[in-house]
C-alpha positions in Angstrom: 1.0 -11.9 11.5 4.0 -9.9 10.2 6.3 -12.8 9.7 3.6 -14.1 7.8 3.2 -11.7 5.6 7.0 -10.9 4.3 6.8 -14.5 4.4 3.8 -15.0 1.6 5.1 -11.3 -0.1 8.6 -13.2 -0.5 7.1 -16.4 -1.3 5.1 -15.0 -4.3 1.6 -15.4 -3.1 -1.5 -13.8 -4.2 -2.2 -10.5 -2.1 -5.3 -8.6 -2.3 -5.5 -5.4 -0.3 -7.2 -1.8 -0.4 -6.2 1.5 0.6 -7.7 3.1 3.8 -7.6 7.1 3.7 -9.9 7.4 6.3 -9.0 8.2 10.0 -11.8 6.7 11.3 -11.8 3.3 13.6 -15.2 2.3 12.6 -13.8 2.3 8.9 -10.4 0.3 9.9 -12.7 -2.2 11.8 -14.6 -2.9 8.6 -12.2 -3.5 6.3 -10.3 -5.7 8.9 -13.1 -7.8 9.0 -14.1 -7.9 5.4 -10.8 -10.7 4.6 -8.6 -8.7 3.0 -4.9 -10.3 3.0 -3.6 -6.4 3.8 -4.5 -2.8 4.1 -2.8 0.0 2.0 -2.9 2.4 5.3 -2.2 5.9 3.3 -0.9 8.7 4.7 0.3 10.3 1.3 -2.9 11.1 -0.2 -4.9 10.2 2.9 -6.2 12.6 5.9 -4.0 10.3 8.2 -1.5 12.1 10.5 0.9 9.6 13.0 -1.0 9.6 15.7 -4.4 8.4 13.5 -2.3 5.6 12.0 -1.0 4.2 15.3 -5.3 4.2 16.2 -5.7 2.1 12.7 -3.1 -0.3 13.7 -4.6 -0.7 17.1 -7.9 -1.3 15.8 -6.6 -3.8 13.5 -4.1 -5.7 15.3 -3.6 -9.6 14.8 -6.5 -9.1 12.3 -5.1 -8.0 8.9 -1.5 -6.8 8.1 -1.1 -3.1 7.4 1.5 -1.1 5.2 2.0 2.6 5.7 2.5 4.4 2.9 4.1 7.4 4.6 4.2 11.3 3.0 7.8 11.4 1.3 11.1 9.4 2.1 11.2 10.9 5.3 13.0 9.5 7.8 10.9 10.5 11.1 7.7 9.4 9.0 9.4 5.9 8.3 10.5 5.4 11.8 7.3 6.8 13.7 4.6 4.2 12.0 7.0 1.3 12.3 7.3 2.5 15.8 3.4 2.1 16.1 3.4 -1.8 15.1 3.4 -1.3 11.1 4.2 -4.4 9.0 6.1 -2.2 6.7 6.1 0.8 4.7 5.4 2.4 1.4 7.9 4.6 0.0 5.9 7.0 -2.7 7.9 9.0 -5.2 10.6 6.7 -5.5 12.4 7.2 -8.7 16.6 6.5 -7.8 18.4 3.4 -6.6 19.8 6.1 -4.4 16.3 6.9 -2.6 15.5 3.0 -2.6 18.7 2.4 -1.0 18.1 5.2 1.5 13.8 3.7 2.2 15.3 0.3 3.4 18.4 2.0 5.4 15.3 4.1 7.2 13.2 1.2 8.0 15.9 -1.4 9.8 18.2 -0.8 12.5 21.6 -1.1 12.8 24.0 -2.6 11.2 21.6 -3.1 8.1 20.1 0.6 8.3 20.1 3.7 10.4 16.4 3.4 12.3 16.7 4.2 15.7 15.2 2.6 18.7 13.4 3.7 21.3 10.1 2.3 23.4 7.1 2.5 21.5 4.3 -0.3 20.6 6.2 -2.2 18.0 8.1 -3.4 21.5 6.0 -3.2 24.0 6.7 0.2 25.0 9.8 -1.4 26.2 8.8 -4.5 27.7 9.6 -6.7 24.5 12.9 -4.7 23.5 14.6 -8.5 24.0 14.9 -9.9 20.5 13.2 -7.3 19.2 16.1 -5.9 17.0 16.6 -9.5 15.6 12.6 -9.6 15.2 12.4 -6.7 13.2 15.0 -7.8 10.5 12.3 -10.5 9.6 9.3 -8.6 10.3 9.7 -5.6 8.6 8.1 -4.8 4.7 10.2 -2.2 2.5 8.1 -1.5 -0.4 8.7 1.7 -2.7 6.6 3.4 -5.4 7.7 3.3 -9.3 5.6 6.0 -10.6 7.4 8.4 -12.4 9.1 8.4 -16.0 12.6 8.7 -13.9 11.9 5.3 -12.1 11.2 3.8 -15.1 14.5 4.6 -17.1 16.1 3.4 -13.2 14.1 0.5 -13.0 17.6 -1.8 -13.4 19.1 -0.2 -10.6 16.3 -0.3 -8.1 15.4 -3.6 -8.5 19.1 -4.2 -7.6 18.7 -2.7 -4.3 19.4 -5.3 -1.3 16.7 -6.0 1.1 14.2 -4.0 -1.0 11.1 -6.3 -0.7 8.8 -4.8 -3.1 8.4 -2.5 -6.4 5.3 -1.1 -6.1 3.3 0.3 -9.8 1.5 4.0 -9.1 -0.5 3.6 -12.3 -1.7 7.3 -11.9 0.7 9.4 -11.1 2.8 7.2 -13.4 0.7 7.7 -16.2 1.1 11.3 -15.5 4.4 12.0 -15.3 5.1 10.0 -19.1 2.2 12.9 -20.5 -1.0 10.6 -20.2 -2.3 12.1 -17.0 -5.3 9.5 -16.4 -5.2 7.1 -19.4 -3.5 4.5 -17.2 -4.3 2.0 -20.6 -2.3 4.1 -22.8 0.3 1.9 -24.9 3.4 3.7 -23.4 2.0 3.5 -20.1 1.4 -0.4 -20.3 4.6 -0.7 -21.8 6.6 0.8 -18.6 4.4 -1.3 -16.1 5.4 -4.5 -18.1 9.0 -3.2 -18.2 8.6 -2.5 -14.5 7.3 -6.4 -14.2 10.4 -7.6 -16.3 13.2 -6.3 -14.7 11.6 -6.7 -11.0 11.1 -10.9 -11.7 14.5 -10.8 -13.3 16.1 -9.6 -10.1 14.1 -11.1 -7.6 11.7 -8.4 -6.1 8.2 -8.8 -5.9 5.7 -6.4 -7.7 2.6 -4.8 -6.6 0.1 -2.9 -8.2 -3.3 -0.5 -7.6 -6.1 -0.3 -9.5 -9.7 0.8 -9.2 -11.5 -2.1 -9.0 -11.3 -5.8 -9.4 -11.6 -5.9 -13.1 -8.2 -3.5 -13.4 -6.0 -6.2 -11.8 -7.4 -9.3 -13.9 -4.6 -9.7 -15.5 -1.7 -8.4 -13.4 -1.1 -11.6 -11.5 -0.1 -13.3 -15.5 1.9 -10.3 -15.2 3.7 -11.2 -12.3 2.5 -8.7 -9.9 1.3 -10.7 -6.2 1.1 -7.5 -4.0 -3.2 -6.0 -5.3 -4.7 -3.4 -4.4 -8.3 -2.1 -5.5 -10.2 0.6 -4.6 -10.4 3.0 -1.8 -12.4 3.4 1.2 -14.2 6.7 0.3 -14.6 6.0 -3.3 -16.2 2.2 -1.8 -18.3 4.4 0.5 -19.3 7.0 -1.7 -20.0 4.6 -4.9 -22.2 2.5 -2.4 -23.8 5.4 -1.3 -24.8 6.3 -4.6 -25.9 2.6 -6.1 -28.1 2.5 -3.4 -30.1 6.0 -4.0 -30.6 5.0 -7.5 -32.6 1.6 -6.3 -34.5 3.8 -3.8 -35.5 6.2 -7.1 -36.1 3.1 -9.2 -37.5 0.7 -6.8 -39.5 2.9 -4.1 -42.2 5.1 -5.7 -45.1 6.8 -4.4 -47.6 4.4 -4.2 -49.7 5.2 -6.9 -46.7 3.9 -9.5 -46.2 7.8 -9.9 -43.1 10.2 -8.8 -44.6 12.5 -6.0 -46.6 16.0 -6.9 -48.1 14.1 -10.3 
């Protein structure tokens, strides 16, 4: 499954994913069932401490591939979910070729990067440590966040970044940081998402981008971005939740056709 899915990231294909904040296994069983091509397993924004996501990635395993989005560019963080089976991570916050440089030296082992080994479920808990190092080159996703003004004007240099597999848009926060907290369709917004697009295709990295719903991504794939996400569990939950109390006020009334106590 993880080969798979660097394999149709790298390829260019059409991803559609959503982001699980919920450290919950009846949640994780859901949405692996519900045909998503990946989860957005975050534990930036997300109640989701190490131990939940290793549960989530139980729960979903052979089902539906899962990036981490971890805290920070931390190195434990990076090395404990990739540890627990993860196809890959997500790097928020990423605004240097420096820091991209350092999320990919993190998440591989030695001689590409600095991640060190030790027996945990990505190898069996030791009994699948043959071939395992030469495994993980192939199997592991490095995707980092572009959403900050300072990524933007570093866009060039990230994109250069060897064995960076991703460039992933934070419309949000990005829209923030450039003094448009919010108004992810303002012009200059736009304009550093394309940009972020441009330079990405030019050099060979794949894009990604979140969105609220389905209608926000329409056209991001003319765009050249193949890595989707839309929507989050909680908002899905709560916005169901909601839809459904206004058919019960609209559709179940009191049986005289009047609200109750007329």
């Amino acid at each position: 499954m993880s080969r798979q899915f660097k394999a149709r990231l790298r390829a260019g294909e059409l991803l559609h994913g959503t982001l699980l904040t919920i450290a919950a296994t009846e949640v994780a069983d859901l949405l692996a069932g519900a045909g998503f091509d990946w989860l957005f397993v975050d534990a930036e924004h997300g109640a989701l401490d190490p131990r939940d996501v290793l549960i989530v990635l139980q729960v979903v395993a052979n089902r539906t591939p899962c990036l981490v989005r971890v805290p920070a560019l931390d190195e434990a963080w990076i090395k404990r979910v990739l540890d627990a089976g993860a196809d890959g991570v997500i790097i928020p916050q990423v605004s240097t070729a420096e820091q991209a440089e350092r999320a990919v030296r993190y998440a591989h082992y030695p001689l590409r990067g600095t991640r060190g080994l030790g027996t945990a479920r990505a190898n069996r808990y030791g009994l699948g440590l043959a071939g395992h190092l030469d495994r993980a080159r192939d199997l592991v996703t490095v995707v980092v966040q572009a959403e900050t003004a300072d990524a933007i004007r570093n866009i060039d240099a990230i994109a250069r970044v060897p064995d960076l597999d991703a460039v992933f848009v934070g419309p949000f926060d990005l829209s923030a940081s450039l003094g448009h907290p919010g108004e992810v369709d303002h012009p200059e917004v736009q304009s550093a998402i394309a940009q972020v697009s441009r330079v990405c295709r030019e050099s060979g990295v794949r894009t990604g981008i979140f969105a609220l719903g389905a209608a926000g991504l329409r056209s991001r794939p003319g765009e050249g971005f193949t890595l989707l996400a839309a929507g989050v569990d909680a908002a899905l939950l709560g916005g169901a939740a909601e839809s459904l109390m206004q058919d019960l006020r609209r559709e179940v009334v009191p049986a005289s056709g009047r609200p109750a106590g007329v």
